[in-house]
C-alpha positions as CSV (number, residue, x, y, z in Angstrom):
1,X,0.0,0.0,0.0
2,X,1.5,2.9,-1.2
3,X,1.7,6.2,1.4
4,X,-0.1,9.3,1.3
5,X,1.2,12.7,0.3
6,X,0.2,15.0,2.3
7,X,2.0,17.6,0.3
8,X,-0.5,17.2,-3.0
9,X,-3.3,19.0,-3.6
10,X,-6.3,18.4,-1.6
11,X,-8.0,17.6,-5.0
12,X,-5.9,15.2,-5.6
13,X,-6.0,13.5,-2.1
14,X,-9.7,13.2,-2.3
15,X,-9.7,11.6,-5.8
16,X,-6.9,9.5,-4.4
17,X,-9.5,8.8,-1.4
18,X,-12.4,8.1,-3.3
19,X,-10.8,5.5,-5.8
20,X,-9.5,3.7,-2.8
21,X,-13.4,3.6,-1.4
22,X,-14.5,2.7,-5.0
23,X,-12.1,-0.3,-4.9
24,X,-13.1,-2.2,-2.3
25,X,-16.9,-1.3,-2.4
26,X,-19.3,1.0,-0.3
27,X,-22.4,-0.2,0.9
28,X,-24.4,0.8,3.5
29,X,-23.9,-0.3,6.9
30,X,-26.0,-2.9,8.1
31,X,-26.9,-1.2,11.9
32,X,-27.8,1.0,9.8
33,X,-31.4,0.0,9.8
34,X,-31.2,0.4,13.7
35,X,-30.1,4.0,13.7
36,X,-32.5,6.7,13.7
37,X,-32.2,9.7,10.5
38,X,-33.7,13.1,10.2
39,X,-33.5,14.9,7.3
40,X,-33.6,18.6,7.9
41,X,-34.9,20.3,4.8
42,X,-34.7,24.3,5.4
43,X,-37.3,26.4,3.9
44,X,-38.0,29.5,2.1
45,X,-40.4,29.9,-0.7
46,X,-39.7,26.5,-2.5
47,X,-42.9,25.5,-3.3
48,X,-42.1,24.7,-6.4
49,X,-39.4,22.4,-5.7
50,X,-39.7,21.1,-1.8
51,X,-42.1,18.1,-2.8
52,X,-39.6,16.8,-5.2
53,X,-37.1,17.0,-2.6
54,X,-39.3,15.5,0.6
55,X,-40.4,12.8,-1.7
56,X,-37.0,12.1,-2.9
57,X,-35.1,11.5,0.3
58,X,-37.7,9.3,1.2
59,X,-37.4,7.1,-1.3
60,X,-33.7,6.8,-0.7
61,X,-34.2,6.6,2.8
62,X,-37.4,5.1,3.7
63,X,-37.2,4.5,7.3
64,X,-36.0,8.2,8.0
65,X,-37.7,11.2,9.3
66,X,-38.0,14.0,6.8
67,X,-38.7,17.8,8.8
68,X,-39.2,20.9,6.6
69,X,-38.7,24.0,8.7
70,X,-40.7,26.6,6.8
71,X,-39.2,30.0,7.4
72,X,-41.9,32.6,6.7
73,X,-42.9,31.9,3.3
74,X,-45.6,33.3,1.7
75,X,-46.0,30.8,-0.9
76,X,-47.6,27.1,-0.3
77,X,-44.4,25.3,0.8
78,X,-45.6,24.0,4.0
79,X,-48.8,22.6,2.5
80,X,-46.5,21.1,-0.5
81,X,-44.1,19.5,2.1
82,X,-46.8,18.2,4.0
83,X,-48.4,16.7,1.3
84,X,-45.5,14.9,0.0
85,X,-45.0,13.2,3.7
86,X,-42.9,16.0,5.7
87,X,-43.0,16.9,9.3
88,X,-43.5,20.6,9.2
89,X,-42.0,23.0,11.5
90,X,-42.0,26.9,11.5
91,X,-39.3,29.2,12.7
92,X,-40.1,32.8,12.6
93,X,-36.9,34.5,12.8
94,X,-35.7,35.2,9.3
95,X,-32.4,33.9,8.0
96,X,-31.0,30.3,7.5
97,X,-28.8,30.7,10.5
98,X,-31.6,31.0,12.9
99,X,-33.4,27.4,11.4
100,X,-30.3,25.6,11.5
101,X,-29.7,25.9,15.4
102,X,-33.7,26.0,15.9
103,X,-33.5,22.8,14.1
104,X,-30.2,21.3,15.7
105,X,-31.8,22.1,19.1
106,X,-35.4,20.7,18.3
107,X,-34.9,17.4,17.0
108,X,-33.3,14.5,18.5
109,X,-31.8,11.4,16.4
110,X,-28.8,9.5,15.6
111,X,-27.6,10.8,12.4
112,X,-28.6,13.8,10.7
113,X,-28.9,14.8,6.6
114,X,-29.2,18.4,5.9
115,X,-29.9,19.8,2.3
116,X,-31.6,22.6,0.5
117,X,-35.0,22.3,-0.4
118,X,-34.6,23.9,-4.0
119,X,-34.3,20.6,-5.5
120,X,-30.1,20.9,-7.0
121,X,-28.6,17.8,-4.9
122,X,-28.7,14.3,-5.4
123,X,-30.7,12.2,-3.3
124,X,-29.0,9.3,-4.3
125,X,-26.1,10.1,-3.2
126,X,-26.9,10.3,0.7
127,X,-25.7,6.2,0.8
128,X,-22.4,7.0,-0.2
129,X,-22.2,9.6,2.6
130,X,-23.8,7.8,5.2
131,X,-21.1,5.1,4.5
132,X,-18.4,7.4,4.5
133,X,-19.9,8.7,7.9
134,X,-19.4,5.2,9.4
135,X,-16.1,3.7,7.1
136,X,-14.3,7.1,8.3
137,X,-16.0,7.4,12.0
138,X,-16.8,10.9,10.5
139,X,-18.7,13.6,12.4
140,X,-19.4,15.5,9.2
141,X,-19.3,14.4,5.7
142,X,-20.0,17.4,2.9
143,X,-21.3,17.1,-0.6
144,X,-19.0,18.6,-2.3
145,X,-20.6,20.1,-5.6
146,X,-19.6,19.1,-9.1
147,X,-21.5,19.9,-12.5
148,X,-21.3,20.5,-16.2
149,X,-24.2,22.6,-15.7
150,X,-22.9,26.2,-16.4
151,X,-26.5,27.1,-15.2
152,X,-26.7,25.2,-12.3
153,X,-23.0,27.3,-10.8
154,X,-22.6,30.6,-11.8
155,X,-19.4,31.3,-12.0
156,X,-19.7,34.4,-9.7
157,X,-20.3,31.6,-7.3
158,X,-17.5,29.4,-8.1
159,X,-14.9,31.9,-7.9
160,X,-16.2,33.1,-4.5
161,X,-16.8,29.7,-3.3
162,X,-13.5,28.9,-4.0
163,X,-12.1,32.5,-2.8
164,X,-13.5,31.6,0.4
165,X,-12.9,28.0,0.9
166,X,-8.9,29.0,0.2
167,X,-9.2,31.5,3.1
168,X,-10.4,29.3,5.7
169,X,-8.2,26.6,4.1
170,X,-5.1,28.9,5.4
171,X,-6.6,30.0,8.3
172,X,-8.0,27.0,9.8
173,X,-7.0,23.7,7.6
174,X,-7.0,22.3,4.5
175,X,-9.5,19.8,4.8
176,X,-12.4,20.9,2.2
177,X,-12.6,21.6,-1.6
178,X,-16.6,23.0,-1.5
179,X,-17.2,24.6,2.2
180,X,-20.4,25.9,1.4
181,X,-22.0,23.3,0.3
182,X,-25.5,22.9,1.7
183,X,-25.8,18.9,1.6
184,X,-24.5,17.7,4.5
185,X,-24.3,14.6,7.2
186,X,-23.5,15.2,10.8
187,X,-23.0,12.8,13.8
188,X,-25.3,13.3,16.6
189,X,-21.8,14.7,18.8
190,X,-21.6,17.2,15.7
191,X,-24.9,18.6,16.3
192,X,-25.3,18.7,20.3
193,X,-22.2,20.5,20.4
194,X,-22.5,23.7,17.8
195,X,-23.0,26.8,19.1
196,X,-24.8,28.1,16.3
197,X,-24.4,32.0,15.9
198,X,-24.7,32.7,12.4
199,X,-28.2,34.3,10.9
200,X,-28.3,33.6,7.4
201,X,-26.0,31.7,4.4
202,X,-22.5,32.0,6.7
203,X,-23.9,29.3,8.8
204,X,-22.0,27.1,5.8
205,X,-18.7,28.6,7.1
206,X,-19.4,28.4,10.8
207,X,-20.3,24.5,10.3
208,X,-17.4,24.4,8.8
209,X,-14.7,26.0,11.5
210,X,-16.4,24.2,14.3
211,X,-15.1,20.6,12.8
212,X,-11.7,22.2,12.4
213,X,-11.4,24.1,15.3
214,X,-12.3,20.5,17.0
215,X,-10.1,18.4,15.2
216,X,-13.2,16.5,14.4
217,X,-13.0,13.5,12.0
218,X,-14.9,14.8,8.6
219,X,-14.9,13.5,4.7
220,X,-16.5,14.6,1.4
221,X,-18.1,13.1,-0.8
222,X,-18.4,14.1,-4.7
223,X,-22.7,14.8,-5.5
224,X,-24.0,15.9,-8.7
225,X,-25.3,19.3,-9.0
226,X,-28.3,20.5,-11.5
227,X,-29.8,23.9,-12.0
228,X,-32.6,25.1,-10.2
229,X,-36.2,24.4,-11.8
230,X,-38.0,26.2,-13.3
231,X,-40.2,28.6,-11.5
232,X,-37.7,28.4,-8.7
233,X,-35.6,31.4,-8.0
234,X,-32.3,31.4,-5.5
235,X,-32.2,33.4,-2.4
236,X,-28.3,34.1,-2.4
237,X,-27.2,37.4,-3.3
238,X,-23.6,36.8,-4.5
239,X,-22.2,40.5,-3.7
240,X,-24.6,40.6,-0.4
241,X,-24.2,37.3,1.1
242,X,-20.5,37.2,-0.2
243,X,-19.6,39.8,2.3
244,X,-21.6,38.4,5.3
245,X,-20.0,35.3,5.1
246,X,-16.3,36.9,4.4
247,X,-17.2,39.2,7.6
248,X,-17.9,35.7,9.4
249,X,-15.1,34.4,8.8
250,X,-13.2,37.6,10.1
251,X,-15.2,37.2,13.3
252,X,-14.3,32.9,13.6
253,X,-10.6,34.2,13.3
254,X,-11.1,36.6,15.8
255,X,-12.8,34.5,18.1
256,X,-11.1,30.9,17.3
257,X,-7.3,32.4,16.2
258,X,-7.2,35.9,18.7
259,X,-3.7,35.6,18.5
260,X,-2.8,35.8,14.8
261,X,-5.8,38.0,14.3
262,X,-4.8,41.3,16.5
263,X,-1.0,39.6,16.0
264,X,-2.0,40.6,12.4
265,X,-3.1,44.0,13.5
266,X,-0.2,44.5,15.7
267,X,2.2,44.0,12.9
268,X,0.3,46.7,10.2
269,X,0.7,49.2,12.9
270,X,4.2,48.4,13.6
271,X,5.2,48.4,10.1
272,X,3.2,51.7,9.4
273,X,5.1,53.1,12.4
274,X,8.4,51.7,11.3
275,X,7.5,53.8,8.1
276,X,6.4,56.9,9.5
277,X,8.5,57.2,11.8
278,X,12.3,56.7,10.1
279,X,12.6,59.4,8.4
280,X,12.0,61.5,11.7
281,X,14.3,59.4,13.8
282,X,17.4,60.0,10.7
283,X,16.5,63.9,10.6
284,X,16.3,63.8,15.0
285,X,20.1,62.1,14.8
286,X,21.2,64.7,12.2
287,X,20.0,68.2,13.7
288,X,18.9,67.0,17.1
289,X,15.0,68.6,16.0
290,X,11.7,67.0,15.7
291,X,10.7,69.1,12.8
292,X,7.4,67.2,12.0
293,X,6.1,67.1,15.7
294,X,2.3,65.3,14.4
295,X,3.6,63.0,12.5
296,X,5.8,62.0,15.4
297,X,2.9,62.1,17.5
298,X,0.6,59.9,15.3
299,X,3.8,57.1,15.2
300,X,4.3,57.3,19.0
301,X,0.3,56.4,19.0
302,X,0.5,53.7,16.2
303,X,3.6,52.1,18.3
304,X,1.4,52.2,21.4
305,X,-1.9,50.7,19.7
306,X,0.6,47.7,18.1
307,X,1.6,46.8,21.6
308,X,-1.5,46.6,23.1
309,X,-3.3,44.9,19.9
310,X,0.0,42.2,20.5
311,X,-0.7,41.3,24.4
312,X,-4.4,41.8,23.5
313,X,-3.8,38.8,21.3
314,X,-1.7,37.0,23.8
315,X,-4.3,37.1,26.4
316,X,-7.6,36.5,24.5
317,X,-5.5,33.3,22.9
318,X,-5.7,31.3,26.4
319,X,-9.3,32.9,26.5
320,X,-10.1,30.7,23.1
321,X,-8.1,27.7,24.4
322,X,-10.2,27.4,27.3
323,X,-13.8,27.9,25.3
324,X,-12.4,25.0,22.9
325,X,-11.9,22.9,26.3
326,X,-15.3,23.9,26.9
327,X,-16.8,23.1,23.3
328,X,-14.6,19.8,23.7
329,X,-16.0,18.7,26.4
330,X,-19.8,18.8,25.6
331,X,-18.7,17.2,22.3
332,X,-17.6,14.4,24.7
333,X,-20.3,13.8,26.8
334,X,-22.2,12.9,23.5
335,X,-22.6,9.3,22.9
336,X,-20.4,8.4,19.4
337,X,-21.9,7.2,16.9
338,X,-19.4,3.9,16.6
339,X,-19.6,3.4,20.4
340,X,-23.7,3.2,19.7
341,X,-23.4,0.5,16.9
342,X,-21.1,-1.3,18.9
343,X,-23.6,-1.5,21.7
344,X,-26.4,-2.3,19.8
345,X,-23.9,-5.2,18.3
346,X,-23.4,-6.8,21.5
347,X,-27.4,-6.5,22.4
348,X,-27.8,-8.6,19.4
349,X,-25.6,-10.5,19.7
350,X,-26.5,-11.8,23.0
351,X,-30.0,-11.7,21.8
352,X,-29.0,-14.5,19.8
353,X,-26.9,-16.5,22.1
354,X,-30.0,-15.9,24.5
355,X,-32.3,-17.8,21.7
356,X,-30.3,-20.2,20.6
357,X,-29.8,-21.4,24.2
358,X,-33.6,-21.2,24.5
359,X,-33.9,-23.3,21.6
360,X,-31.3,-26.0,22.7
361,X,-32.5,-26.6,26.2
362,X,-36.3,-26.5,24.6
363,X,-36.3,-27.4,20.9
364,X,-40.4,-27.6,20.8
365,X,-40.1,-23.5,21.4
366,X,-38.9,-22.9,18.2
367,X,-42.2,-23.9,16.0
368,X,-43.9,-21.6,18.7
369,X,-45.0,-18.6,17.3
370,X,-45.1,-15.4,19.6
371,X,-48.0,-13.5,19.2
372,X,-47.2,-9.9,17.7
373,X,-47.8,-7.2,20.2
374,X,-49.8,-4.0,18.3
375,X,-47.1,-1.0,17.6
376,X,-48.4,1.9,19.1
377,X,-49.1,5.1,17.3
């Protein structure tokens, strides 16, 4: 088996990745049948599209839950969704943000699947992820977009997909080709433990930097990605939403990496003191003067601001270490996912021992038929 290197492009490790899981085969795992799977299905004005989507995702998963959380439409998309089988839940306060974490804090399962409701992911492709989830011992598996479709990603979006993606890549890790991506599989541990802040479309990036900033476990897998229907129209505002998220990530790095963030600051006022200042310092040796006495002034004030910025940073860094203590901790008082299928192996498996010891010691009690108590509803 030949090693990996980690030097090569993350593209290229994930291709390497996927024809390695291709290879051996990738079927879904049998406890899966015992685990329990919502699909969250955020909502606004897809009426034209969520039914499709409901209806799809149960068809590929038929013993899952599917939830639509409607929020504040003023078309028919609740009365689609719940035609087409959904659980329907409203959240008022506008923005995707707010019904992700009303969602996350709401419903209770084992595994969760989280897509758009406009109907542009694959379905199909939720087995592949939910095996990677359990191969990997994941706590988040993305689908990470690909299409031929020029339609379907505009390539305003590509380039600031990709813009973004690179900057969290340096700041936080290289882990992820398509972080906003809205088709998604978390772990139960994933959901219980993020603090979800964000209000609208950032809440892609947040998602994102809570895994890293975690050292979670996480995969992608490669979907397929169409164009919207029509008579379905997209709620992302490249230019708008573009900036939100890029401000998000500005606040995650000043929250999760305090010290390179006002480190940063600390060195663009140095530098811009360093600047200013020279010139005044050569003329003060010369002639003993301090002919520009404001300028002098303002780089006295920038040297002062770059010190403070610098043990600002210093300080709110063991601030952040103990909040990811914190966030570590709740993620560990959540049962794993493995450690649950592993349990539920062992009940079976003495299950089984327990029968066929039942059987042994009275063979008659085989042919005897239990009879069926009535499921409640």
């Amino acid at each position: 088996m030949s090693a990996i290197d980690n030097t090569a492009d993350i593209h290229a490790r994930i291709a390497i990745a996927e024809a390695a899981l291709n290879a051996i085969g990738q079927q879904i795992h049998p406890m899966m049948r015992d685990l329990d799977v919502a699909v969250l299905i955020p909502c606004y004005n897809e009426a034209a599209t969520i039914g499709e989507v409901v209806e799809s995702f149960r068809a590929a998963l038929p013993r899952c839950r599917v939830y639509v959380y409607d929020n504040n439409s003023q078309d028919t998309t609740a009365a689609v969704a719940r035609d087409a089988g959904a659980i329907v839940r409203r959240e008022p306060l506008q923005g995707k943000g707010h019904v992700v974490r009303r969602m996350f804090s709401d419903i209770e399962a084992d595994v969760y699947v989280m897509v758009d409701g406009d109907a542009t992911y694959d379905a199909a492709a939720v087995h592949r992820m939910l095996s990677r989830l359990i191969e990997t011992q994941a706590d988040m598996v993305v689908g990470a977009r690909i299409t031929k479709d020029k339609a379907a990603y505009r390539q305003g979006h590509k380039f600031g997909n990709k813009l973004l993606t690179g900057l969290v890549s340096k700041i936080f890790g290289d882990r992820f080709t398509d972080m906003l991506s809205g088709y998604r599989v978390f772990s139960r541990r994933f959901v219980k433990s993020y603090p979800a802040l964000a209000e609208g479309f950032e809440t892609e990036a947040e998602l994102t930097v809570h895994a890293l900033e975690l050292d979670m476990i996480t995969a992608e897998v490669q979907t397929e990605y169409a164009a919207r229907p029509p008579g379905s129209v997209s709620k992302l505002n490249t230019m708008r939403d573009g900036f939100r998220i890029l401000m998000t990530i500005g606040r995650l790095m000043r929250d999760e990496r305090p010290l390179m963030f006002f480190g940063a600051m600390a060195g663009l006022g140095a530098l811009c003191a360093l600047g200013l200042g020279a010139p005044i310092v050569v003329e003060y040796l010369k002639t003993g003067l301090v002919p520009r006495f404001p300028t002098a002034f303002l780089v006295g004030t920038l040297a002062v601001l770059s010190g403070i910025s610098l043990v600002s940073g210093v300080i709110l860094e063991t601030v952040s270490l103990g909040r990811r203590e914190m966030k570590r901790i709740a993620y560990n008082q959540v049962e794993s996912l493995t450690a649950k299928l592993e349990r539920l192996a062992e009940t079976r498996a003495t299950l089984d021992s327990l029968r066929a010891q039942a059987i042994n010691e009275n063979p008659g009690a085989a042919f005897i038929e239990r009879p069926r108590r009535a499921r409640a509803h």
